[in-house]
N, C-alpha and C positions, 0 to 999 in steps of 0.2 A: 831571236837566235834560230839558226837554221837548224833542222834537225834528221829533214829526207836527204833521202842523195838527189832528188831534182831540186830541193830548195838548194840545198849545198854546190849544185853545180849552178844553177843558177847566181850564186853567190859568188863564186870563182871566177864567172864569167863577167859582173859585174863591176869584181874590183881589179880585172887587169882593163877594163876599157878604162875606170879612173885613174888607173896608174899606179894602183898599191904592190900590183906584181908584173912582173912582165910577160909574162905567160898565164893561163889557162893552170893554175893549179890543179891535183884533186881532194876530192870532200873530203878524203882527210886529213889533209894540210889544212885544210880551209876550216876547219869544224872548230870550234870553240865551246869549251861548259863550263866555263867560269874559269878564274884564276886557283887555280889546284895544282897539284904536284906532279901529275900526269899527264901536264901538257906542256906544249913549248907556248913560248908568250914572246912578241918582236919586241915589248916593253921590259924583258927582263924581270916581270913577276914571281914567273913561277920560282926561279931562283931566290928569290925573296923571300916567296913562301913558306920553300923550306928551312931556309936561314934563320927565321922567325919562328919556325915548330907550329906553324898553323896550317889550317886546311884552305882558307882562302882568306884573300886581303883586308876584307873588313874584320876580321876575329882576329887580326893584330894589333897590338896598342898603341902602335906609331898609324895607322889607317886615319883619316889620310897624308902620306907621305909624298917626298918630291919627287917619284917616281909615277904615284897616283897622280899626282896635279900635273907632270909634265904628261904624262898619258892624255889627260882629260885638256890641255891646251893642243897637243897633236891632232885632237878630237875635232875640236873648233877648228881650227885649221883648213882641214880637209872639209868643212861645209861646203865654201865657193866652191869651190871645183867639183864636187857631186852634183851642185846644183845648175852647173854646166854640162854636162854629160848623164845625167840622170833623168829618167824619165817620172812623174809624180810619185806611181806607183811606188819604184824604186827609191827615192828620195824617202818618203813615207817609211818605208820598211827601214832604210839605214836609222831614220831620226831617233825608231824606236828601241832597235837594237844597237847600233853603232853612237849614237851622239848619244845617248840617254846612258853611257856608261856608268858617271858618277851614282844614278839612280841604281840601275843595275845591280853594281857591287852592294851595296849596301843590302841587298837580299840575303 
């Protein structure tokens, strides 16, 4: 997870060359610290979140749910085409931050 604002731009810049946005976001649209109540989520978690009275997805009883699994199939998804447009380096960083969500969450 990114955490400077050059990782975080560098991030931004990342995911409109794969297509995730169509512009040049800024870091803090882009920034992420897990699924909490404090942030927006494209998966519709954070609303979850709160619906459920928890602080984040795994400390709910329903974790994992069909939002979580359709999340982590979006996940997969997007491999191919990172791994067209990504450089190792890049690919690398995504694997561990972006595809290794289900691990992630569970922290």
């Amino acid at each position: 997870m990114a955490k400077t604002e050059e990782e975080l731009n560098q991030v931004a810049e990342l995911w409109y060359r794969i297509g995730w946005r169509d512009k040049i976001v800024s870091a803090v649209e882009i920034s992420c610290t897990g699924c909490s109540s404090h942030t927006q989520c494209t998966y519709q978690l954070v609303e979850c979140v709160k619906e459920h009275g928890v602080e984040k997805c795994n400390q709910c009883s329903n974790f994992p749910c069909e939002k979580i699994n359709h999340m982590l199939k979006r996940s997969l998804d997007y491999k191919k085409k990172c791994k067209e447009v990504c450089s190792k380096a890049e690919y690398d960083m995504l694997e561990k931050s972006f595809f290794n969500k289900e691990e992630n969450l569970k922290k």
